[in-house]
Backbone and ligand atoms as CSV (ligand in chain L), in Angstrom:
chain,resi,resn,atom,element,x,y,z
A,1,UNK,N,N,-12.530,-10.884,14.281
A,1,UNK,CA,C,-13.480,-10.204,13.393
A,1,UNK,C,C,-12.955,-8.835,12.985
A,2,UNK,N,N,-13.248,-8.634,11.980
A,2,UNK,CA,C,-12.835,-7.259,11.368
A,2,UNK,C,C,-13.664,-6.278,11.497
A,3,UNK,N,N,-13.805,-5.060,12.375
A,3,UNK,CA,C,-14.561,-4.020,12.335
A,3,UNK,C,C,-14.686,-3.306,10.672
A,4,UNK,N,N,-15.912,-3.666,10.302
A,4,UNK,CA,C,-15.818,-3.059,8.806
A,4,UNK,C,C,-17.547,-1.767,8.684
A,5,UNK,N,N,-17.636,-1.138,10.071
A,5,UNK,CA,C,-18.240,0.115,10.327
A,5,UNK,C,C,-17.855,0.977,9.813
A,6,UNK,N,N,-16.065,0.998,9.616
A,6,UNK,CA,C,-15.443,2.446,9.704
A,6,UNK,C,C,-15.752,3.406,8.359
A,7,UNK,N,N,-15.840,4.391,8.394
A,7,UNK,CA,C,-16.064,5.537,7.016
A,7,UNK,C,C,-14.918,4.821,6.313
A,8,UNK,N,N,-15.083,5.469,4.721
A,8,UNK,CA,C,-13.657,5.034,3.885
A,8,UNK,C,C,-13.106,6.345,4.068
A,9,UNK,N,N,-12.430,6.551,4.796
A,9,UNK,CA,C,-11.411,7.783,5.063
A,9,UNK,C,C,-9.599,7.017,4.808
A,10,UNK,N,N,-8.702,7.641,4.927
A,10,UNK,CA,C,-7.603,7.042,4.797
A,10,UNK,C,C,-7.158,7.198,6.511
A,11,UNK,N,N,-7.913,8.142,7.245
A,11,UNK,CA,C,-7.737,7.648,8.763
A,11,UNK,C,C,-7.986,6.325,8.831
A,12,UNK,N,N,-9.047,5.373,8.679
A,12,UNK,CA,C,-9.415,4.429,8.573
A,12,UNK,C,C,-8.921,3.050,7.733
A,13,UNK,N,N,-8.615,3.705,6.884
A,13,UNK,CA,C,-7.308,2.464,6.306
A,13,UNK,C,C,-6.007,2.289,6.746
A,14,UNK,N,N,-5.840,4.006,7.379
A,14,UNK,CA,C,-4.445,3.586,7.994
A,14,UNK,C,C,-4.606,2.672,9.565
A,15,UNK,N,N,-5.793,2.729,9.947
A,15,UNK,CA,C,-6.045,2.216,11.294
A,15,UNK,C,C,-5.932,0.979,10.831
A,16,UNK,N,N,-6.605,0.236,9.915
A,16,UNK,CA,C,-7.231,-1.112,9.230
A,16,UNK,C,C,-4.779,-1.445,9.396
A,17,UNK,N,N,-4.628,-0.461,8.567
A,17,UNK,CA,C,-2.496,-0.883,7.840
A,17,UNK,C,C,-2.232,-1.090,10.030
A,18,UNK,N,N,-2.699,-0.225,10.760
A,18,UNK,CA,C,-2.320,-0.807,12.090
A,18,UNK,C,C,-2.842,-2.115,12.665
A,19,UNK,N,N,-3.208,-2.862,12.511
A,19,UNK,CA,C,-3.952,-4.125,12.518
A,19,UNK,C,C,-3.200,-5.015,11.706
A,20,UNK,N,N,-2.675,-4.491,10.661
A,20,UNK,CA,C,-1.636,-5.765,9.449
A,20,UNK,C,C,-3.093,-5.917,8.514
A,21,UNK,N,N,-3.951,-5.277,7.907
A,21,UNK,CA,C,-4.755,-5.327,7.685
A,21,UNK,C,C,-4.950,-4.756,5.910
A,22,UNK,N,N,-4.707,-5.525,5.073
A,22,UNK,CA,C,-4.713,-4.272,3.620
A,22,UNK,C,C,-6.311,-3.908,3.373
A,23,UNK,N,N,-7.057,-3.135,3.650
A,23,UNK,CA,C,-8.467,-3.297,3.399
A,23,UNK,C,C,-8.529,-2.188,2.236
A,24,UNK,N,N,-9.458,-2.716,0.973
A,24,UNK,CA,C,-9.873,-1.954,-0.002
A,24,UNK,C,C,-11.246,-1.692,0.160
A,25,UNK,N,N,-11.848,-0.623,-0.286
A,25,UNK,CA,C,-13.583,-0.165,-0.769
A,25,UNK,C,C,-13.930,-1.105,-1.963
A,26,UNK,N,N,-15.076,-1.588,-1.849
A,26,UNK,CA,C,-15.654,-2.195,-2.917
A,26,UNK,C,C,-17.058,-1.768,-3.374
A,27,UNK,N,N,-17.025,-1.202,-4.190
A,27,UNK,CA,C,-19.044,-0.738,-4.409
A,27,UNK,C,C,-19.696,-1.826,-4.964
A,28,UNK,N,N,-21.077,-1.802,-3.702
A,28,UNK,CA,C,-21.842,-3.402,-4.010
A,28,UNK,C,C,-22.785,-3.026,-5.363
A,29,UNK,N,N,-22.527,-2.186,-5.844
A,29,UNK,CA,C,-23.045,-1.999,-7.596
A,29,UNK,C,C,-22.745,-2.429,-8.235
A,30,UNK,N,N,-21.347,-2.238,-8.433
A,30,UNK,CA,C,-20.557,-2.278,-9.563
A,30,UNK,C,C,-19.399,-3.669,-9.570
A,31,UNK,N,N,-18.906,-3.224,-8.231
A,31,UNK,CA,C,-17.653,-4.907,-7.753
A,31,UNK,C,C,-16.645,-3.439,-7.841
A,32,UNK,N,N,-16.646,-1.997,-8.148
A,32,UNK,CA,C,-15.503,-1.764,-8.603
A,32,UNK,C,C,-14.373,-1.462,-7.129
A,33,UNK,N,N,-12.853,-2.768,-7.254
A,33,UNK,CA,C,-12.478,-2.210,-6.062
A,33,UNK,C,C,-11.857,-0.849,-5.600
A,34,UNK,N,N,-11.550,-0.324,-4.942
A,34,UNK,CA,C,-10.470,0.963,-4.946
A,34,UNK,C,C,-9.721,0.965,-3.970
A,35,UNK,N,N,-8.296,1.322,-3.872
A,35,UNK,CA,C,-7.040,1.015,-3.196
A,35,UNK,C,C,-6.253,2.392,-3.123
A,36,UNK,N,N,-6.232,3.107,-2.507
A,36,UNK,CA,C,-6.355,3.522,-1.042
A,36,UNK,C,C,-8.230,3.633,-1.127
A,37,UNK,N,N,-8.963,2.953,0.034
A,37,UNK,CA,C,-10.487,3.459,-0.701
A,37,UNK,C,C,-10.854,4.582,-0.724
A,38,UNK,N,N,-11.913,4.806,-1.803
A,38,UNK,CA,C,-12.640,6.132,-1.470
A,38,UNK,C,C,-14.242,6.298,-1.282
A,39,UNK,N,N,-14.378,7.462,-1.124
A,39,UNK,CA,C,-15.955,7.446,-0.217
A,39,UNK,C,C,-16.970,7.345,-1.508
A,40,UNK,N,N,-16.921,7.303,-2.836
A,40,UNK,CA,C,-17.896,7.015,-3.774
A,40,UNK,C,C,-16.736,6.570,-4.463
A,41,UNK,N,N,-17.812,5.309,-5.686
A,41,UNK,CA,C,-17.366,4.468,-6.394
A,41,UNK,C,C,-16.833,5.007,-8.062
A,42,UNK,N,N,-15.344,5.604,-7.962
A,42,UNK,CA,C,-14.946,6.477,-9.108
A,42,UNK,C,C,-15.203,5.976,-10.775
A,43,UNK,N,N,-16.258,4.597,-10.387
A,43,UNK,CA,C,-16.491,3.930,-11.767
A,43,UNK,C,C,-17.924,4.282,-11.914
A,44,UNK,N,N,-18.504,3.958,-11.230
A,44,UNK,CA,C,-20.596,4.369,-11.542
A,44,UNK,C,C,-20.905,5.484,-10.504
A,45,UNK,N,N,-19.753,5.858,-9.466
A,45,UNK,CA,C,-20.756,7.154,-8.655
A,45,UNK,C,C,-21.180,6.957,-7.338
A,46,UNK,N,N,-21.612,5.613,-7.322
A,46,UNK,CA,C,-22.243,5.176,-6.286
A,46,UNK,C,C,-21.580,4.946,-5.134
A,47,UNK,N,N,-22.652,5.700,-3.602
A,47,UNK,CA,C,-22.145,6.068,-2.662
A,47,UNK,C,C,-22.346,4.510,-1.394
A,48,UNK,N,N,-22.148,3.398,-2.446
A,48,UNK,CA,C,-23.030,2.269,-1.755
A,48,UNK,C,C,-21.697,1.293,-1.433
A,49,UNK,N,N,-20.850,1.103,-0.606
A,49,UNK,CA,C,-20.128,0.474,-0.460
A,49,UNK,C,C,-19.625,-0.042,0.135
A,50,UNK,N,N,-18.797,-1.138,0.681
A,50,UNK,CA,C,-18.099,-2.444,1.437
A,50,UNK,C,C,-16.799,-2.548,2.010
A,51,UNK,N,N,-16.209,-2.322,3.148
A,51,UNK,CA,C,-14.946,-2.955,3.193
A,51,UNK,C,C,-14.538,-4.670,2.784
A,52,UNK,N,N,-13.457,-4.547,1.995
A,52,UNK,CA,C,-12.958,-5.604,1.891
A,52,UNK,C,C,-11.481,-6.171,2.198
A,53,UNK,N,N,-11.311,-7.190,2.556
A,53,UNK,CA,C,-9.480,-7.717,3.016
A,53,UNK,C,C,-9.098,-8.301,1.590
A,54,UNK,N,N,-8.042,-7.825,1.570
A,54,UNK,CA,C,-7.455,-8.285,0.299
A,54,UNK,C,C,-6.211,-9.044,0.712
A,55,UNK,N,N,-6.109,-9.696,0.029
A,55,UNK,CA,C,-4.669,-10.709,0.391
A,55,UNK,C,C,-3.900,-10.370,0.669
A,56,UNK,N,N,-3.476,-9.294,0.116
A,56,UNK,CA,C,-1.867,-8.674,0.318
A,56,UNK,C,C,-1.090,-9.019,-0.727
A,57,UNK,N,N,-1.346,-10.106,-1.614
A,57,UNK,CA,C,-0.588,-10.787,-2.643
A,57,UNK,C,C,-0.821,-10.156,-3.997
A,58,UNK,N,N,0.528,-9.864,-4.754
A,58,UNK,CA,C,0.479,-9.685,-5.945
A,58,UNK,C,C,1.526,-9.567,-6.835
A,59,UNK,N,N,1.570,-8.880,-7.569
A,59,UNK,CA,C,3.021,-8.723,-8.677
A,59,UNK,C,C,3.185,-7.528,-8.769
A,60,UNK,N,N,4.371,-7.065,-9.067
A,60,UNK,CA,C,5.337,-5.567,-9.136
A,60,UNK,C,C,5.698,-5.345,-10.726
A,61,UNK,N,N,4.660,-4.307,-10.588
A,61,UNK,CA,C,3.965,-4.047,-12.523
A,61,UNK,C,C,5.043,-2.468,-12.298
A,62,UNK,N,N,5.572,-1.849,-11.384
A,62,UNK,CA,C,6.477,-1.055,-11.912
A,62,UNK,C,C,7.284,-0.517,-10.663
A,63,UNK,N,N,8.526,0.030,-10.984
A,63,UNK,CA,C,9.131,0.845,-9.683
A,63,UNK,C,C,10.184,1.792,-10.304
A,64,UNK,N,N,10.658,2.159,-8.857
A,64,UNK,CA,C,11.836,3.095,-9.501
A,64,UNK,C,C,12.357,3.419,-7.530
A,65,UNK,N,N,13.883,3.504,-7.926
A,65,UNK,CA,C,14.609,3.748,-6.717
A,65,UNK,C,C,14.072,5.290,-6.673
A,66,UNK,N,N,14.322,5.704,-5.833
A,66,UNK,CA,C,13.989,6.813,-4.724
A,66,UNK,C,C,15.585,7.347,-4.396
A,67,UNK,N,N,15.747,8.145,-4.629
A,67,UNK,CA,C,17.265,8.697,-3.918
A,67,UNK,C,C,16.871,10.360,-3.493
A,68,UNK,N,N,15.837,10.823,-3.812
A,68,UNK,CA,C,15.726,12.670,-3.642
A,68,UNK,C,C,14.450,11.909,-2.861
A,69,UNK,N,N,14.205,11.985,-1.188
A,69,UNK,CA,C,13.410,11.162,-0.695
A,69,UNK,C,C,12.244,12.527,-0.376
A,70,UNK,N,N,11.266,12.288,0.045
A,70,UNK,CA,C,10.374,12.653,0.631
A,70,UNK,C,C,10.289,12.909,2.247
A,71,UNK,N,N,9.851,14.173,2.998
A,71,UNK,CA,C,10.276,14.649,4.168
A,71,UNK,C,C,10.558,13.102,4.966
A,72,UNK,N,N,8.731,12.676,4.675
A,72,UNK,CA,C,8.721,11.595,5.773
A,72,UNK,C,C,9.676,10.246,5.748
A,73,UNK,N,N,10.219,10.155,4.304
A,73,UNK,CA,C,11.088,9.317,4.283
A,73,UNK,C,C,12.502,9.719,4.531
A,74,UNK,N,N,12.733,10.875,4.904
A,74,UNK,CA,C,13.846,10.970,4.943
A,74,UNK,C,C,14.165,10.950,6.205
A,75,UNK,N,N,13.094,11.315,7.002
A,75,UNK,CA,C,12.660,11.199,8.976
A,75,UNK,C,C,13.698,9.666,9.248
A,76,UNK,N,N,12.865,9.238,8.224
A,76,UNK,CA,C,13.087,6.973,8.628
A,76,UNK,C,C,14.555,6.803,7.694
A,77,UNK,N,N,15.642,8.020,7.579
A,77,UNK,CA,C,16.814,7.761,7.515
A,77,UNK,C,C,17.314,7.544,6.110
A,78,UNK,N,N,16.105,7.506,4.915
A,78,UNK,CA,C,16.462,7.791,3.697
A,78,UNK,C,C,16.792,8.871,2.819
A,79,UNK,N,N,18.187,8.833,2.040
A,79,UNK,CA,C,18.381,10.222,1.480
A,79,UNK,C,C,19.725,9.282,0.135
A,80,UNK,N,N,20.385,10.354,-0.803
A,80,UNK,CA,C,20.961,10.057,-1.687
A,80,UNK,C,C,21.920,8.778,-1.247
A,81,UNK,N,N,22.581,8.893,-0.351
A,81,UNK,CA,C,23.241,7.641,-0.204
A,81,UNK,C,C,22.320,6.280,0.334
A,82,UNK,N,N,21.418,6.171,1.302
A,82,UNK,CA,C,20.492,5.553,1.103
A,82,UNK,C,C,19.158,5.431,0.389
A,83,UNK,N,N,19.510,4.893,-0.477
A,83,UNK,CA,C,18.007,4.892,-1.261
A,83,UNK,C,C,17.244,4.125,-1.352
A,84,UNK,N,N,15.776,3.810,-1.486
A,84,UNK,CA,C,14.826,2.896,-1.728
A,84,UNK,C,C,13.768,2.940,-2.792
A,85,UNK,N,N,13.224,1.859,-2.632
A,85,UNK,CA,C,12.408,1.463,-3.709
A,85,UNK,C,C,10.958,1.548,-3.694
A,86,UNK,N,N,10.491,2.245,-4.579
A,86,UNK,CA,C,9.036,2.821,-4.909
A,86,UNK,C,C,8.544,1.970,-5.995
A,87,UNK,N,N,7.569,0.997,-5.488
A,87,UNK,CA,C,7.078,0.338,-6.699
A,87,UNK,C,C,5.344,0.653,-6.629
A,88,UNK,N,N,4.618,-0.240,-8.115
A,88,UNK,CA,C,3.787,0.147,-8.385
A,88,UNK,C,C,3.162,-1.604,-8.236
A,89,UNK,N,N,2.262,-2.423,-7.079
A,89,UNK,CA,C,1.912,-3.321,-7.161
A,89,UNK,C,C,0.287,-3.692,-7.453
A,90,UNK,N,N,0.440,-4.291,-8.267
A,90,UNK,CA,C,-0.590,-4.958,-8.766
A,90,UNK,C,C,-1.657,-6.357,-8.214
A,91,UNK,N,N,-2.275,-6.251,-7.223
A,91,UNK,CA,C,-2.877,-7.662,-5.815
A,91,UNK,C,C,-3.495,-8.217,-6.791
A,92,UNK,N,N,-3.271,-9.601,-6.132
A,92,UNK,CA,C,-4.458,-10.489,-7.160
A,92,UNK,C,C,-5.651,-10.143,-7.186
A,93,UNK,N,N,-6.136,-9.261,-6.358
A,93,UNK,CA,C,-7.381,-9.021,-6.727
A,93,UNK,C,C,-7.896,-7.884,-7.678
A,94,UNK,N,N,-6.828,-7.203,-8.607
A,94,UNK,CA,C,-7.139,-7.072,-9.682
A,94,UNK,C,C,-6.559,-5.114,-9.504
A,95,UNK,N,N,-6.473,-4.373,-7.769
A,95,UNK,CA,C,-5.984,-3.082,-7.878
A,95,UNK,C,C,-4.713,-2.569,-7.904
A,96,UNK,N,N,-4.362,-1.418,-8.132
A,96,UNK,CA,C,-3.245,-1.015,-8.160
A,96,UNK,C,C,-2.888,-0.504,-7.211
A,97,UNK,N,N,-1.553,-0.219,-6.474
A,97,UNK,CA,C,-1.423,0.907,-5.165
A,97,UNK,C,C,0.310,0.945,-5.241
A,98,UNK,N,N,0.554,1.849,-4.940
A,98,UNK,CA,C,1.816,2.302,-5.215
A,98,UNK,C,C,2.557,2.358,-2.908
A,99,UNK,N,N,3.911,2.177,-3.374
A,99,UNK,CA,C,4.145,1.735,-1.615
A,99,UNK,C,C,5.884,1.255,-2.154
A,100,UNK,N,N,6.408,1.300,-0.490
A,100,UNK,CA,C,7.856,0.845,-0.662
A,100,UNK,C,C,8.243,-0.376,-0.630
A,101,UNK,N,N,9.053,-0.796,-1.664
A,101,UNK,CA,C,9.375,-2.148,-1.865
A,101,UNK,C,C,10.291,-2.766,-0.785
A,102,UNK,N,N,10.010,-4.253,-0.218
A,102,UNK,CA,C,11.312,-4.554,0.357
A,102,UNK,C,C,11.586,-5.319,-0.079
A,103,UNK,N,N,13.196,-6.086,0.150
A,103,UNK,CA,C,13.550,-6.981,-0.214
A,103,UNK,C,C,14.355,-7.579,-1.601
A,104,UNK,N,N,14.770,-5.670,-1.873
A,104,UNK,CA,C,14.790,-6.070,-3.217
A,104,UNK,C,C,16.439,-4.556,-3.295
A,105,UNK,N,N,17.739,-4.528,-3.776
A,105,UNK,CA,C,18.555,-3.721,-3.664
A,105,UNK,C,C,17.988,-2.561,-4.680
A,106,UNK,N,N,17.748,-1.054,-3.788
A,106,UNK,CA,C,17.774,0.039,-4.891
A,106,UNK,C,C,18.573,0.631,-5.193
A,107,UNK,N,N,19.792,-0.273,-4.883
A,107,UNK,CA,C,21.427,0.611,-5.849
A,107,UNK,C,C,21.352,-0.428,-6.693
A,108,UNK,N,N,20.683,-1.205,-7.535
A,108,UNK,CA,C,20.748,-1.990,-8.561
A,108,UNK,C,C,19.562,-2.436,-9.020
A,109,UNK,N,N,18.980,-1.815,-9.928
A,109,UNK,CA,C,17.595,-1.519,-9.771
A,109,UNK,C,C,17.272,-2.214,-11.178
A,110,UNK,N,N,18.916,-2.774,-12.143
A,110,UNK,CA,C,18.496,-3.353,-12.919
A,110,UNK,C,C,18.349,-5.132,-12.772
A,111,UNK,N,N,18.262,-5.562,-11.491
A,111,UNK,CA,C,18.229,-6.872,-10.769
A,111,UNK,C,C,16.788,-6.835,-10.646
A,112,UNK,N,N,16.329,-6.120,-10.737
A,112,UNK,CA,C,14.428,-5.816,-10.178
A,112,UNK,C,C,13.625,-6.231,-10.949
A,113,UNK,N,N,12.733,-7.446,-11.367
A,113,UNK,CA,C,12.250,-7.769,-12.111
A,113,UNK,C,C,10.602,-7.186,-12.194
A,114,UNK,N,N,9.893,-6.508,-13.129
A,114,UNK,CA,C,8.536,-6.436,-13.150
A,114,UNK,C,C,7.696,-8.159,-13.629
A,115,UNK,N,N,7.041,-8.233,-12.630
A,115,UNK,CA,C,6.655,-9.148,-12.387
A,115,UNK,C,C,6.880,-10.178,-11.355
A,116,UNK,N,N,7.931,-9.968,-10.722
A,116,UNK,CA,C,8.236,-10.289,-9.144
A,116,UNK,C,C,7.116,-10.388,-8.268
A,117,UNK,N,N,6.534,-11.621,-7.637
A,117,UNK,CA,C,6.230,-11.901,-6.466
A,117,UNK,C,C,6.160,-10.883,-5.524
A,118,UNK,N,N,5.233,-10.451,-4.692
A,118,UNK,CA,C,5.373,-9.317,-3.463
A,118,UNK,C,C,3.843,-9.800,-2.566
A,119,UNK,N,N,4.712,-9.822,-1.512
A,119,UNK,CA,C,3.247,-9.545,-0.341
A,119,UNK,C,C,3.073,-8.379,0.430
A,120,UNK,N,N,1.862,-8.254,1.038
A,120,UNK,CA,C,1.805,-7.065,2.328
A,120,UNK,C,C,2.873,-7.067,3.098
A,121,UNK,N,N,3.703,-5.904,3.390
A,121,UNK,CA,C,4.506,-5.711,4.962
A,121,UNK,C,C,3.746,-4.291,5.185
A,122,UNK,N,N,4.010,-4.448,7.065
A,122,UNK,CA,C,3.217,-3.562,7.409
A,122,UNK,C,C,5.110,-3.061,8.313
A,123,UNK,N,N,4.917,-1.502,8.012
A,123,UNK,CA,C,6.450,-0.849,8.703
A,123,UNK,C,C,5.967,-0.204,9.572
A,124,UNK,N,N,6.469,-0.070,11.139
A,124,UNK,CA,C,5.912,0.636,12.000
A,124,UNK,C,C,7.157,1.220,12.750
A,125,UNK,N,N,6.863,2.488,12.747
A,125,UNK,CA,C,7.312,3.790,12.819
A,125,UNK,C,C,7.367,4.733,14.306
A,126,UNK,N,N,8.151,4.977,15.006
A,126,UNK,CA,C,7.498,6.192,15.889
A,126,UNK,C,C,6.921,5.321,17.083
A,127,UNK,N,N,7.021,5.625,18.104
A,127,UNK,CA,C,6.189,5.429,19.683
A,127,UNK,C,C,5.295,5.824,20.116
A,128,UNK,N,N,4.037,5.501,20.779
A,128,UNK,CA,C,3.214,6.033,21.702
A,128,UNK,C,C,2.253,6.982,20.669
A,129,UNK,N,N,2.088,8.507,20.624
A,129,UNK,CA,C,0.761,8.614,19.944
A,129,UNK,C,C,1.910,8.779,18.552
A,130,UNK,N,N,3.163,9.377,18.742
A,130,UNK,CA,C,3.364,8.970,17.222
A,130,UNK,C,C,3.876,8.076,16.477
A,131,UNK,N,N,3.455,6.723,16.430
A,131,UNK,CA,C,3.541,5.355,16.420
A,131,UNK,C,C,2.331,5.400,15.043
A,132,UNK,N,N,2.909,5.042,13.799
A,132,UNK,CA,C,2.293,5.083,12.506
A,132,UNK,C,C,2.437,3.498,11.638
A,133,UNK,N,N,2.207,3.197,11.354
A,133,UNK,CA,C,2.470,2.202,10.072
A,133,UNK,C,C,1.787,2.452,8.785
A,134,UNK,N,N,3.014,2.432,7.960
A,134,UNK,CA,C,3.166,2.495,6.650
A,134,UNK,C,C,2.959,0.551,5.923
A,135,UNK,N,N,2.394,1.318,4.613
A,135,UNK,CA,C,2.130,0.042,3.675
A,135,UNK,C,C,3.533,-0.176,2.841
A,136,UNK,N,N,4.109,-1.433,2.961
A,136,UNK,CA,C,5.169,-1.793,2.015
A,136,UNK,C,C,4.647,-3.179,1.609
A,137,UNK,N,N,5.356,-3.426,0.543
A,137,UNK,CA,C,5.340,-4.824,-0.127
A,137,UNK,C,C,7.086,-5.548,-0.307
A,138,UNK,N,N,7.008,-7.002,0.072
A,138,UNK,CA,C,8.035,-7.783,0.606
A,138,UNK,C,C,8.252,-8.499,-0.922
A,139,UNK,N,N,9.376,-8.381,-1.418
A,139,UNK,CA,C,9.552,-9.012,-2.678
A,139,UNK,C,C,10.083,-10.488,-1.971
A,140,UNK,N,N,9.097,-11.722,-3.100
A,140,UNK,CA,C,9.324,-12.840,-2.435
A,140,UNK,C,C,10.102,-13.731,-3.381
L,1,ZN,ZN,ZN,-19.499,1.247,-8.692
C-alpha cells in the first residue's frame, strides 16, 4: 500500500523517488496533474488534492547534454569530459518533468531521438543518512 497522507512537499516526493515510487499531485477539481507536486492546484487554485502513481512511462519531448555540470552532479563524478544527459519527459499521463537521461550517449547527442521511449529509474546516491535518490529516466 502506498502511504498517500504525506503533505505535497518535495521532502515527500523525494521520500515517495525512495520507495521507486514516481508520485504526482492531482486536484480532485480540476484532474489538473502536477510533477514535481505542489501544495495548490496552479490551474483553478484549489487547495483540494490527491496523491497519485504514475507509471513512470513516457516519451523524451526534449534534452540536451550537460557538460558545465551542476555542484551536485559533479559530486556523482560529472564534469566536461564526462557528460550527461538532461532531458525533458513527457509520462503518459499527460505531465512534464525534466531529470537525467539514461541509456542514451551524451557525446553524441545527435543519435538522441525526441520521441524515444523512457521509463522511471530511480539513482541512489550516498550511505546511511546521506543516502538520496534522484529521478532519472531509462531510454528504452
Ligand atoms: Zn485544479
Amino acid at each position: 500500500m502506498i502511504d498517500t497522507t504525506r503533505p505535497f512537499t518535495v521532502a515527500a516526493f523525494n521520500q515517495y523517488l525512495s520507495e521507486k515510487k514516481l508520485m504526482a499531485s492531482r486536484c480532485t477539481r480540476c484532474g489538473e496533474l502536477s510533477l514535481p507536486p505542489r501544495a495548490i492546484c496552479p490551474k483553478c487554485y484549489s487547495g483540494a488534492l490527491e496523491w497519485m502513481e504514475t507509471s513512470g512511462k513516457g516519451k523524451l519531448s526534449g534534452f540536451t547534454s550537460i557538460y558545465i555540470a551542476p555542484t551536485f552532479m559533479v559530486e556523482q563524478g560529472f564534469n566536461r569530459e564526462n557528460p550527461y544527459v538532461s532531458g525533458i519527459v513527457e509520462l503518459d499521463e499527460g505531465v512534464k518533468i525534466s531529470a537525467r537521461i539514461l541509456g542514451v550517449d551524451p557525446k553524441k547527442p545527435e543519435e538522441i531521438k525526441v520521441g524515444t521511449p523512457v521509463s522511471a529509474a530511480f539513482i541512489e546516491t550516498g550511505e546511511g543518512e546521506a543516502r538520496k535518490t534522484y529521478l532519472a529516466f531509462e531510454a528504452s
